[in-house]
C-alpha positions as CSV (number, residue, x, y, z in Angstrom):
1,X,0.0,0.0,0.0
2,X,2.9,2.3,1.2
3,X,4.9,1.7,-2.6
4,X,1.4,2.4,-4.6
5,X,1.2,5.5,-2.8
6,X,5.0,6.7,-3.3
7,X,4.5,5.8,-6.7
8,X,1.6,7.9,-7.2
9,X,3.0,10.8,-5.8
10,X,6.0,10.2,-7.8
11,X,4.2,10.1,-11.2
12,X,2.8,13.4,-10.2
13,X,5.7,14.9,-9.4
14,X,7.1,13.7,-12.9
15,X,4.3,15.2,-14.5
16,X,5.2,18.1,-12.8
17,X,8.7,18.2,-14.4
18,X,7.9,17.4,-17.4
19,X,5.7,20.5,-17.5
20,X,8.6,22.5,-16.3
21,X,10.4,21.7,-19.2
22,X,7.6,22.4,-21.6
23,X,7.8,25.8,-19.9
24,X,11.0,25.9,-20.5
25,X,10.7,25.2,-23.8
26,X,8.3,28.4,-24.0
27,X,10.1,30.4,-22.4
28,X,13.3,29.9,-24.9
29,X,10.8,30.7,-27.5
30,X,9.4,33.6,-26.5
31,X,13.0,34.9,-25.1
32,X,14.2,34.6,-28.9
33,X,11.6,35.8,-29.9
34,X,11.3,38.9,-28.0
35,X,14.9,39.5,-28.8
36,X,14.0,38.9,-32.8
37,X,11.0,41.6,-32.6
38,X,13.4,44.0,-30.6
39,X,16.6,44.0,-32.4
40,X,14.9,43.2,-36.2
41,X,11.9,45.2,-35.9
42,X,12.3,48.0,-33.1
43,X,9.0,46.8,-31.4
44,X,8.7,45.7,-27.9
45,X,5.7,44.3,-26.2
46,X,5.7,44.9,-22.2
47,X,3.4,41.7,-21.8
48,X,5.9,39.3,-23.4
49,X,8.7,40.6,-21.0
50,X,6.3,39.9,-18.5
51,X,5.6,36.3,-19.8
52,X,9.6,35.9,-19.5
53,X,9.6,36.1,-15.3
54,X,6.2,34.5,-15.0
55,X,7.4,31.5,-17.2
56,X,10.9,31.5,-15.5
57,X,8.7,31.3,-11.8
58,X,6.9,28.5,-13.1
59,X,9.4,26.4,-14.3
60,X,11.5,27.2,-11.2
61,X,8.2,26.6,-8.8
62,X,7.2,23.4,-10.4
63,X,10.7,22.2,-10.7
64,X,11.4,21.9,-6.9
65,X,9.1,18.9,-6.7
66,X,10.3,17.1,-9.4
67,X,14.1,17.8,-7.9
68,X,12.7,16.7,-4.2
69,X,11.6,13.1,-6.3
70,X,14.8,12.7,-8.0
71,X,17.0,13.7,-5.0
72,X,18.5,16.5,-7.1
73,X,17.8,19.2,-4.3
74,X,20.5,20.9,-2.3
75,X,22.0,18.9,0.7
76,X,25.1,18.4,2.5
77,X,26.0,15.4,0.6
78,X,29.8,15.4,1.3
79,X,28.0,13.4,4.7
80,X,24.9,12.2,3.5
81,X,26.5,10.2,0.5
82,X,28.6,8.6,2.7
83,X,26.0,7.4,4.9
84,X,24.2,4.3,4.8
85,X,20.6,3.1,3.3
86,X,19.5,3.4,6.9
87,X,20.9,6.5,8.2
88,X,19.7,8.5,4.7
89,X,16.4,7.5,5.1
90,X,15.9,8.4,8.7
91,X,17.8,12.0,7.6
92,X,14.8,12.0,4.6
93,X,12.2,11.6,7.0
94,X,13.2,13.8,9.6
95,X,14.1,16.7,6.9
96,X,10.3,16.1,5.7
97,X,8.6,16.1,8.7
98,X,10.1,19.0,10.9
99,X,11.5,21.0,7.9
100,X,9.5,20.6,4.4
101,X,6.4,19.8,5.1
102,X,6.1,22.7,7.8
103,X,7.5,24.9,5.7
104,X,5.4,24.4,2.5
105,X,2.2,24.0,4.5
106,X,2.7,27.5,5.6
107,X,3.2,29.2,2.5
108,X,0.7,27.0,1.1
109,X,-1.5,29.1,3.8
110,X,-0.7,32.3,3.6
111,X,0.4,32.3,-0.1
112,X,-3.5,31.3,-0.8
113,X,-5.1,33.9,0.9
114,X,-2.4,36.4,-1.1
115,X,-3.6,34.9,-4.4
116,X,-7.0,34.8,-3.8
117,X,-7.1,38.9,-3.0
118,X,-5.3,39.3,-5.9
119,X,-7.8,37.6,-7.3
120,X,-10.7,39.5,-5.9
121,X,-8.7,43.1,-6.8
122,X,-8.6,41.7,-10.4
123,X,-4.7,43.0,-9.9
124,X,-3.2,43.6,-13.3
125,X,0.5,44.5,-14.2
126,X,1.0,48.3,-13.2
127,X,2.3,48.4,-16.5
128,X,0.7,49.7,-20.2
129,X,0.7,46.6,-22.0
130,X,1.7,44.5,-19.3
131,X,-0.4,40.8,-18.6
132,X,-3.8,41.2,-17.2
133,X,-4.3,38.3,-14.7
134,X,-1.4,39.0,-11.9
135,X,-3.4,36.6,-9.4
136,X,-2.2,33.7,-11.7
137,X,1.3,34.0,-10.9
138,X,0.5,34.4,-7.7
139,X,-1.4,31.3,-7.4
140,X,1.5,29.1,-8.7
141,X,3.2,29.9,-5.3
142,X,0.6,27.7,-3.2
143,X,-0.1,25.1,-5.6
144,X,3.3,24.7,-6.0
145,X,4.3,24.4,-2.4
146,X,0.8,21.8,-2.1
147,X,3.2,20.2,-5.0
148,X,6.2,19.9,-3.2
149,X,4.0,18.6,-0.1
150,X,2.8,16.1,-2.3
151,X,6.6,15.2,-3.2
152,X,7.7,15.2,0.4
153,X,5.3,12.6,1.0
154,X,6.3,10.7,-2.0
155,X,10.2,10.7,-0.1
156,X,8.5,10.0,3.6
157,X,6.9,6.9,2.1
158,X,10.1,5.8,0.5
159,X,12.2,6.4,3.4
160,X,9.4,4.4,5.6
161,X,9.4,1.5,3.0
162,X,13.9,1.5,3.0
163,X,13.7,1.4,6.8
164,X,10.8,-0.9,6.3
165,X,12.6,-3.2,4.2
166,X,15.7,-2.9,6.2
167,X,14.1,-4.3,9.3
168,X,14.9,-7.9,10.6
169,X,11.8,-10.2,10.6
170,X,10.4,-11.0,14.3
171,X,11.0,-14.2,15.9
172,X,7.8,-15.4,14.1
173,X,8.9,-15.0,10.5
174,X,6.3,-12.2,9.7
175,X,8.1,-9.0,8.5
């Protein structure tokens, strides 16, 4: 039950990277283009420089969970890589439980709440020309941190099922 459920929340957090990349793939597009219309044509449009740092946020937000499944996020691994099975998955599981998941949980919270009244404002970019719908940046902070709940969960359960598997079986033979 325990590996159906990493699994799941490791598919989603592979979705989610593979997302990132589309929007990196967009955003390398609409870079050269924005470069194209400026230097080529003299003409500059204040919404796609916009579309350059919401795209970048995106990827970057929607990245961390995908990095948190493929343990590509920042560690001291001159220690933990010389550690055993054991010992990294009780360092996972503590680092999720009093650091991660409090962490994202709380600007899952508040970063809702910010959203949402941009949202209800109808807050637009202060600029002429710039992108209409601020509140939609601002709601890929909290989905994103839900996200990288969701991929925190994913490790827990993996570093539950390594100590799991690591454990001698009782005299009874039952695991």
């Amino acid at each position: 039950m325990l590996q159906k459920l990493e699994r799941l929340c490791n598919r989603f957090s592979d979705l989610l990277g593979r997302i990132a990349a589309l929007l990196f793939l967009l955003l390398v597009l609409n870079v050269f283009y924005d470069v194209v219309a400026r230097y080529l044509f003299n003409s500059v449009s204040i919404g796609l420089q916009e579309l350059e740092w919401h795209l970048y946020a995106s990827i970057f937000l929607l990245g961390i969970p995908y990095a948190i499944r493929t343990d590509s996020h920042v560690r001291v691994d001159i220690i933990y890589d010389r550690l055993g099975a054991r010992r990294k998955a009780l360092i996972d599981l503590c680092g999720v439980i009093f650091l991660l998941l409090p962490f994202v949980l709380l600007v899952a919270w508040y970063g809702s709440s910010f959203a949402f009244e941009s949202w209800s404002l109808g807050e637009r970019s202060g600029d002429p020309g710039g992108l209409p719908y601020r509140w939609v940046i601002k709601a890929v902070i909290p989905f994103a941190c839900l996200s990288m709940a969701v991929a925190g969960v994913g490790m827990l359960l993996r570093s539950l099922n390594t100590l799991r598997d690591m454990m001698p079986p009782d005299e009874t033979g039952a695991a």
